[in-house]
Every structure is written in structure tokens, then in C-alpha cells.
N, CA, C and O atoms as a MOPAC input file, in Angstrom:
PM7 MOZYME 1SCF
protein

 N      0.85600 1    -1.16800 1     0.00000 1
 C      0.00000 1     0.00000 1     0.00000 1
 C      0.89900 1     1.22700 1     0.00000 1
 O      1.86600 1     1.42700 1     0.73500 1
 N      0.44500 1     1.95800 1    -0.88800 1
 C      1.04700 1     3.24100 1    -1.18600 1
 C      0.22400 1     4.55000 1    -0.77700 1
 O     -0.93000 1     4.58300 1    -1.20500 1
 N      0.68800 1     5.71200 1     0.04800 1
 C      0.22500 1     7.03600 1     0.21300 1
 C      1.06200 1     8.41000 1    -0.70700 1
 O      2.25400 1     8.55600 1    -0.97800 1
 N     -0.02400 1     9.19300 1    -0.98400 1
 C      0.35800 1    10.09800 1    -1.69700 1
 C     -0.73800 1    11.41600 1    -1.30200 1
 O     -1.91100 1    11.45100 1    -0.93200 1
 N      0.31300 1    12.46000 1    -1.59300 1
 C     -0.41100 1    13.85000 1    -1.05300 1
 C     -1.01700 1    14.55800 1    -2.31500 1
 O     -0.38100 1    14.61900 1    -3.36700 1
 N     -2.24500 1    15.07700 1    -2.17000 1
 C     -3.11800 1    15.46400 1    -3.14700 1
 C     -2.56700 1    17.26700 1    -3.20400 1
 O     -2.86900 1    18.13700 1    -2.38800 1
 N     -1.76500 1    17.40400 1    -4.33900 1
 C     -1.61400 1    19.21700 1    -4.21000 1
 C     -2.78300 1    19.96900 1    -4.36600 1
 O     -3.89000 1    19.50900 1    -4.64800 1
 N     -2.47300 1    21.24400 1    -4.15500 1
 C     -3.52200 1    22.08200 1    -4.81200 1
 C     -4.57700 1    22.03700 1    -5.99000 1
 O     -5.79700 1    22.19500 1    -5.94600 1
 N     -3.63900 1    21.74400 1    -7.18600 1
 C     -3.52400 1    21.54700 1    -8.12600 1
 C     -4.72900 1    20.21700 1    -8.33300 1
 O     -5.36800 1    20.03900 1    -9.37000 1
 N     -4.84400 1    19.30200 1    -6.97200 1
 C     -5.53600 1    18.28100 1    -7.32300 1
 C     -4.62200 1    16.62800 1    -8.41200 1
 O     -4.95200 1    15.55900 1    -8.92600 1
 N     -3.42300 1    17.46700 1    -8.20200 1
 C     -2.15500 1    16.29000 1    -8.63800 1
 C     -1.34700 1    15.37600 1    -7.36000 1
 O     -1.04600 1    15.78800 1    -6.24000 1
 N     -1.16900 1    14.31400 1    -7.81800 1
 C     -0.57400 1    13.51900 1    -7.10300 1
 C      0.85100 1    12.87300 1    -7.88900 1
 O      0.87200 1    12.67700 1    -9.10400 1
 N      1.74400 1    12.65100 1    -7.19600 1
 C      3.25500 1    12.12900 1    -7.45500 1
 C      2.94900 1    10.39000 1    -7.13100 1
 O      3.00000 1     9.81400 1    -6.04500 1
 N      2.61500 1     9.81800 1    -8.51100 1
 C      2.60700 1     8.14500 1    -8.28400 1
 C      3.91100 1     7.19900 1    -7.53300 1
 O      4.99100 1     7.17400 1    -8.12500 1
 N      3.74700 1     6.40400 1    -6.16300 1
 C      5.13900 1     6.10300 1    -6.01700 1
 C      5.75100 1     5.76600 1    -6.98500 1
 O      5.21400 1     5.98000 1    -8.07200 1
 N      7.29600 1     5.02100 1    -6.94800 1
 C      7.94400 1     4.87200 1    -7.91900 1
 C      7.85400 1     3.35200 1    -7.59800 1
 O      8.35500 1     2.68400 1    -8.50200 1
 N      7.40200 1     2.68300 1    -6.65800 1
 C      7.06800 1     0.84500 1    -6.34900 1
 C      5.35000 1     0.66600 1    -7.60600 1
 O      4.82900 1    -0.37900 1    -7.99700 1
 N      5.00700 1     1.84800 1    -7.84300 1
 C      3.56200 1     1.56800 1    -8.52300 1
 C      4.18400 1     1.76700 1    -9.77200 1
 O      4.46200 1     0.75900 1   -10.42200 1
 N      4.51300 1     3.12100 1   -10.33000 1
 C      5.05700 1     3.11600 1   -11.59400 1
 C      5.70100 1     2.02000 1   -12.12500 1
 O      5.37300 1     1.75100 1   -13.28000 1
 N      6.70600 1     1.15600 1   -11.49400 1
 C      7.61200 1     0.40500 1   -11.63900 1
 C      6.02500 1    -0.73400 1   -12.29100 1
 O      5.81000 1    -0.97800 1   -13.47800 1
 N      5.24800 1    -1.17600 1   -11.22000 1
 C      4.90600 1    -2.55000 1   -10.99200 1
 C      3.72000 1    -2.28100 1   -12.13600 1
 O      2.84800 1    -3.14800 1   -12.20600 1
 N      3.62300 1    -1.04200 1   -13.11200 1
 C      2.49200 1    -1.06700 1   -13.69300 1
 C      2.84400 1    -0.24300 1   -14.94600 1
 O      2.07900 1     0.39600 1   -15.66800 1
 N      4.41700 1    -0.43200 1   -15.05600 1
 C      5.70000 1     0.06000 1   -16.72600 1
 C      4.92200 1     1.71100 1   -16.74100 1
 O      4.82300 1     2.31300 1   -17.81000 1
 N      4.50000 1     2.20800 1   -15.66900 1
 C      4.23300 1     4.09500 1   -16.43000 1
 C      5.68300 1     4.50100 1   -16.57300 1
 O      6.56200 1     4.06200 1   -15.83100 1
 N      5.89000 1     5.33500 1   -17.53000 1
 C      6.74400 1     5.85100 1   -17.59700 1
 C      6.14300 1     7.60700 1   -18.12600 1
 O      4.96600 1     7.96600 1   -18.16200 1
 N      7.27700 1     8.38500 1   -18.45700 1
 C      7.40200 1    10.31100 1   -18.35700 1
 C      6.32300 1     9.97100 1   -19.55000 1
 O      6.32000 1     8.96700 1   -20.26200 1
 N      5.55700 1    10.89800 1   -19.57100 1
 C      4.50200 1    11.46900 1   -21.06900 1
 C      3.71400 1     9.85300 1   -21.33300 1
 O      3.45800 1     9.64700 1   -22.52000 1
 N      3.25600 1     8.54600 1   -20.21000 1
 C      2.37300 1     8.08900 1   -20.57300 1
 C      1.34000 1     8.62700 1   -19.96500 1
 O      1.28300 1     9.44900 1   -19.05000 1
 N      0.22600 1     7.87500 1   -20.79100 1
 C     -1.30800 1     8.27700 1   -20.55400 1
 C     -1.84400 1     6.93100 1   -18.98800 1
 O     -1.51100 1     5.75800 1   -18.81900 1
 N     -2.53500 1     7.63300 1   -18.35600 1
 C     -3.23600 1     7.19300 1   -17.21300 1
 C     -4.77200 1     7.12400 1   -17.13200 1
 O     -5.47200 1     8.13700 1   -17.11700 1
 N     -5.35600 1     5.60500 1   -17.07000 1
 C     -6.82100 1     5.00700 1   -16.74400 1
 C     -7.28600 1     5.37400 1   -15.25400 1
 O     -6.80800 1     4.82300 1   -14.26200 1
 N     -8.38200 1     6.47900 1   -15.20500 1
 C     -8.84500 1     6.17900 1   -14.34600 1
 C     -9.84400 1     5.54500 1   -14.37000 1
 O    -10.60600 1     5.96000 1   -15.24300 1
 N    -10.31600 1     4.50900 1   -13.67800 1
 C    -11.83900 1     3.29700 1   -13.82700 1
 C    -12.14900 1     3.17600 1   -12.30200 1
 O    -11.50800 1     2.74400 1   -11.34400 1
 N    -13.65100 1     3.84800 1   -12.49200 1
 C    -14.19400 1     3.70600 1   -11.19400 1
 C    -14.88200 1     2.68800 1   -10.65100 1
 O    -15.79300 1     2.28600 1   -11.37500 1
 N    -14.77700 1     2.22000 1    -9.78300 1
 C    -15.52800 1     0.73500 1    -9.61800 1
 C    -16.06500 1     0.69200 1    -8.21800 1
 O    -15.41900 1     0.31100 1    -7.24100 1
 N    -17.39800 1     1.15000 1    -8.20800 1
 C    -17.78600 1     1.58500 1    -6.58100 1
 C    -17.38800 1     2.51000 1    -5.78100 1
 O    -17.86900 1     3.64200 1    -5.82900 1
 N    -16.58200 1     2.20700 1    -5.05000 1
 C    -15.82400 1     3.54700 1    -4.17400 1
 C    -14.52000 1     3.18000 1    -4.19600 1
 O    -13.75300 1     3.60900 1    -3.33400 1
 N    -14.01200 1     2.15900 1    -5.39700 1
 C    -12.53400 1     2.27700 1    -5.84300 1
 C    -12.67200 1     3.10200 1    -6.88800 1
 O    -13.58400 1     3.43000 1    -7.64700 1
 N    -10.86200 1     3.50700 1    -6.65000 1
 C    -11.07300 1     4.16100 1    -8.43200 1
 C     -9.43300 1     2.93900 1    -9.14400 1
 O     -8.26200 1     2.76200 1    -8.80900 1
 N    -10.02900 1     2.60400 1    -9.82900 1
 C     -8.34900 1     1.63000 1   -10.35500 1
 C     -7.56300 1     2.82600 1   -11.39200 1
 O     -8.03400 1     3.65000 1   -12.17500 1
 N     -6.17000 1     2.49500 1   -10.99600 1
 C     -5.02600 1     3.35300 1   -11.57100 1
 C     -4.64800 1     2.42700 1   -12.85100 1
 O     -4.52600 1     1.22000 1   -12.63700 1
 N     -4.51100 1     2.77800 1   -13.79000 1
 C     -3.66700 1     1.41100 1   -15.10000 1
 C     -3.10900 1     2.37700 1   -16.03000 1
 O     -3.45500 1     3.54200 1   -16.22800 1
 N     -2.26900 1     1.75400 1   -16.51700 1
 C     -1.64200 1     2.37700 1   -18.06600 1
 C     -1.87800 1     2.14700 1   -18.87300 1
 O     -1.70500 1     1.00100 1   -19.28700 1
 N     -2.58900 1     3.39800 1   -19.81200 1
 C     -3.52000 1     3.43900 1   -20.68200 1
 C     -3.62000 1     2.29500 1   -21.43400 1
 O     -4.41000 1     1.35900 1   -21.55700 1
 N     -1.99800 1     2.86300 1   -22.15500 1
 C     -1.27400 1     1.90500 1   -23.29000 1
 C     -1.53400 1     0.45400 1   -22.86900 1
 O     -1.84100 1    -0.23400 1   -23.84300 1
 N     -1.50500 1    -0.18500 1   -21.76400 1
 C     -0.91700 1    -1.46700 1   -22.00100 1
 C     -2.63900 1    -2.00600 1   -21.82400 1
 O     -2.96600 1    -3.13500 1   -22.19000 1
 N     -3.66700 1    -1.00100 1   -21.20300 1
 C     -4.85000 1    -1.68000 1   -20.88600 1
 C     -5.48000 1    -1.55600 1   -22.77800 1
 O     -6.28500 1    -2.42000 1   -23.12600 1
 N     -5.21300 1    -0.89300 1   -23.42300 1
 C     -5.49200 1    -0.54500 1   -24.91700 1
 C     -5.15000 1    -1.95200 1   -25.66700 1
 O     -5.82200 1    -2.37200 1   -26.60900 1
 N     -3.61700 1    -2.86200 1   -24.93300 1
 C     -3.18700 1    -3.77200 1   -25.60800 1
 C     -3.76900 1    -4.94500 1   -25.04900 1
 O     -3.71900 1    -5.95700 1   -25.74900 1
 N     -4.28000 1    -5.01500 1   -23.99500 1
 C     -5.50400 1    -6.13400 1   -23.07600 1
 C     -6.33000 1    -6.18000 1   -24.11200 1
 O     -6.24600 1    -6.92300 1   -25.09000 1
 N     -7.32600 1    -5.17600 1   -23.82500 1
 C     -8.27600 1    -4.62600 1   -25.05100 1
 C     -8.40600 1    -5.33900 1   -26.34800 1
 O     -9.38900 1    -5.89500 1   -26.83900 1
 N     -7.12000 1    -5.18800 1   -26.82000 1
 C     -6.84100 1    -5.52200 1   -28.56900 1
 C     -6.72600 1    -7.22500 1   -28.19200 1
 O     -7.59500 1    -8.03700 1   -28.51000 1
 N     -5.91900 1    -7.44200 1   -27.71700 1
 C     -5.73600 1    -9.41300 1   -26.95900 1
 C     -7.27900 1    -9.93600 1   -27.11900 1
 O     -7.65000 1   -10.90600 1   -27.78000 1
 N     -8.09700 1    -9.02300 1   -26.32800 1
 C     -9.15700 1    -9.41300 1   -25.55300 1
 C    -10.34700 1    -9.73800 1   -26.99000 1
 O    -11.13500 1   -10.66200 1   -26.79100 1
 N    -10.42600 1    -9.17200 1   -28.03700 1
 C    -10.72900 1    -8.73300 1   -29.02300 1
 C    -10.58400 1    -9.94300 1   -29.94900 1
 O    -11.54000 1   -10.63400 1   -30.30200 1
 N     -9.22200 1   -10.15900 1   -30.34200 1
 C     -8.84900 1   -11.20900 1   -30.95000 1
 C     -8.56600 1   -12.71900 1   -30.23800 1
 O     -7.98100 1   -13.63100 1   -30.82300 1
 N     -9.05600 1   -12.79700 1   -28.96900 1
 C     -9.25000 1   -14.04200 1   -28.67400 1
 C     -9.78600 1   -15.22500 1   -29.77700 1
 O    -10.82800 1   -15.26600 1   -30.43100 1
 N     -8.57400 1   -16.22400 1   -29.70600 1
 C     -9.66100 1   -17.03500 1   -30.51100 1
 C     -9.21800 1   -17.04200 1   -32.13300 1
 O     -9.20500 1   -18.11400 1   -32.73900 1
 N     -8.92300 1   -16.01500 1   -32.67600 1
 C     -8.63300 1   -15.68200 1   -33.93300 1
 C     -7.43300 1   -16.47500 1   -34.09400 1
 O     -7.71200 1   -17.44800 1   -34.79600 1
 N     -6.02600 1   -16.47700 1   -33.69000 1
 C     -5.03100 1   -16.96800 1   -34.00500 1
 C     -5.75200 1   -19.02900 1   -34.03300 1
 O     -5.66500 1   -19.72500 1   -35.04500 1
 N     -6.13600 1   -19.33900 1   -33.20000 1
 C     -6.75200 1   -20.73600 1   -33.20600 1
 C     -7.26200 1   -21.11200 1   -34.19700 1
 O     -7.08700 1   -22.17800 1   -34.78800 1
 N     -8.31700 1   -19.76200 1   -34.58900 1
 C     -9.63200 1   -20.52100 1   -35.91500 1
 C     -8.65800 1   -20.40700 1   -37.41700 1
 O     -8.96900 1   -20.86100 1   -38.51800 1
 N     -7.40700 1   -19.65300 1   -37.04300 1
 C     -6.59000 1   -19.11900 1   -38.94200 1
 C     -6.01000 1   -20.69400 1   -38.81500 1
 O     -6.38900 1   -21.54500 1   -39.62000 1
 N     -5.15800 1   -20.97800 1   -37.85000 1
 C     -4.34100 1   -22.17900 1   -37.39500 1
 C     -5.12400 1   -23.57300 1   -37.82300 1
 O     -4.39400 1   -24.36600 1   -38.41800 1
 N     -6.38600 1   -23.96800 1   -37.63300 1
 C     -7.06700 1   -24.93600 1   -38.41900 1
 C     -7.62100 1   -24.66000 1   -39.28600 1
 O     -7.99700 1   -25.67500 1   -39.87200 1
 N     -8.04100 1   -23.42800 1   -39.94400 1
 C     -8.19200 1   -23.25600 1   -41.11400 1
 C     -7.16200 1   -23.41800 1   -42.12600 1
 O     -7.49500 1   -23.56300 1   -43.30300 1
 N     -5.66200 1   -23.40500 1   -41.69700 1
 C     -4.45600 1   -23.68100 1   -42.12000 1
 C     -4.64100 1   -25.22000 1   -42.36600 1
 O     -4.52100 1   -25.62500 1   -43.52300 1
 N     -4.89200 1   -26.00400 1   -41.47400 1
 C     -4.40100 1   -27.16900 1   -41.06600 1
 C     -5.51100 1   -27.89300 1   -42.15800 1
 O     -5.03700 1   -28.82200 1   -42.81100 1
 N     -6.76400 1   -27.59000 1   -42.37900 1
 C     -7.81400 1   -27.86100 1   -43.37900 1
 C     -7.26800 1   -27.72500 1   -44.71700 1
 O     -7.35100 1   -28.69100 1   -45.47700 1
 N     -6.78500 1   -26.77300 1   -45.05600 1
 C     -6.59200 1   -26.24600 1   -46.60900 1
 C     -5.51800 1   -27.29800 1   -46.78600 1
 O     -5.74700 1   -28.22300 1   -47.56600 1
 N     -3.93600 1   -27.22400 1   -45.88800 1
 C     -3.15400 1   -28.33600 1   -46.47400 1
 C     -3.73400 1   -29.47000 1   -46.40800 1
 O     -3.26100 1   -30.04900 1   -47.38700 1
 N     -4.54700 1   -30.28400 1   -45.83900 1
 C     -5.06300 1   -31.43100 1   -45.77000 1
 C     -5.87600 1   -31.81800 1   -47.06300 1
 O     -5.93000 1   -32.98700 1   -47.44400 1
 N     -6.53900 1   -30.73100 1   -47.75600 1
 C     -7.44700 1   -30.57800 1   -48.99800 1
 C     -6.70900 1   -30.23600 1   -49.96800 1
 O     -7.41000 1   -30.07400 1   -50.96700 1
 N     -5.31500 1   -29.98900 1   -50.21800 1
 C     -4.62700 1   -29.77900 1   -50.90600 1
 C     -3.87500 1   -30.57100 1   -51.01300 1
 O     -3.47000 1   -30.65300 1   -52.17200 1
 N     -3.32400 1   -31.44200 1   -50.16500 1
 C     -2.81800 1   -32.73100 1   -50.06900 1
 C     -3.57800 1   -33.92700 1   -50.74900 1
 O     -3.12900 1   -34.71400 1   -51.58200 1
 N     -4.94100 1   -33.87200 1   -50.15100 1
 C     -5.74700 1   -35.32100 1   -50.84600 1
 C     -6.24300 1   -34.52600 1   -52.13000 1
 O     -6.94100 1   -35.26000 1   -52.82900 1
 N     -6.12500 1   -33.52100 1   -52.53900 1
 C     -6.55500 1   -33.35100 1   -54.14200 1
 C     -5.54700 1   -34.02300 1   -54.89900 1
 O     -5.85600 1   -34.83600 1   -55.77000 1
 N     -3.88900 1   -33.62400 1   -54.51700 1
 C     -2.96200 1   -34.19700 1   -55.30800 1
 C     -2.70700 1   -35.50900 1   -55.31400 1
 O     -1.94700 1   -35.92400 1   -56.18800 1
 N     -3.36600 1   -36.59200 1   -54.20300 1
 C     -3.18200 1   -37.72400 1   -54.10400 1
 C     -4.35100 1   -38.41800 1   -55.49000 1
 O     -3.96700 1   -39.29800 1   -56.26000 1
 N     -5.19100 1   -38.04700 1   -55.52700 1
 C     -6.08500 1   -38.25200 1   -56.70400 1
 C     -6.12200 1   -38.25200 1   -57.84200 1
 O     -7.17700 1   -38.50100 1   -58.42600 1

């Protein structure tokens, strides 16, 4: 657990044990997601690349036997 002081400004200095454990680095973008009376902290970027994963579930599997079909049908055509 990490504490941090809220400036004026309404800015906070992220520790450097969170930055570390969640790759922010200078000029990335920051998720805020509210979830009840949490608010979750994430990096933008890498929740954007969840996202895209999350999206194409599945896809690399269905090209992979669709692969595995075509040589098989291309195989027993030439056996014929």
C-alpha cells in the first residue's frame, strides 16, 4: 500500500514501487476506472493492448485450423 499527497492543483506524485509494478513511464497516458468507491489506476497503453488481446481471442486458433484444413485438402486433391 502506497500514500500520496493530493496538491492544490488536485495532482498527485505516483510512487515509484507503482510506476515500476504497472511500466508508467514520463509522457504516458493514465486510466482512471471507477468501480464503486474504488477508483483503479492502469496504463492506458498497455490496458489498450488487453483490449486488442481481448478482441482477438480465438482468432489466431480458428486461422491455425483453417491452415491445417486447406493443407489437408490440398494434399488429398494431389493424391487423386
Amino acid at each position: 500500500m502506497e500514500l500520496a499527497k493530493v496538491t492544490s492543483k488536485g495532482q498527485i506524485t505516483i510512487p515509484i514501487a507503482i510506476r515500476n509494478a504497472l511500466g508508467i513511464r514520463e509522457g504516458d497516458k493514465i486510466l482512471f476506472m471507477e468501480e464503486g468507491d474504488r477508483v483503479i489506476l492502469t496504463n492506458a497503453s498497455t490496458n489498450a493492448l488487453l483490449k486488442a488481446q481481448e478482441a482477438f481471442q480465438g482468432v489466431a486458433e480458428e486461422l491455425v485450423h483453417r491452415i491445417i484444413i486447406n493443407c489437408y485438402n490440398l494434399c488429398w486433391i494431389e493424391h487423386q
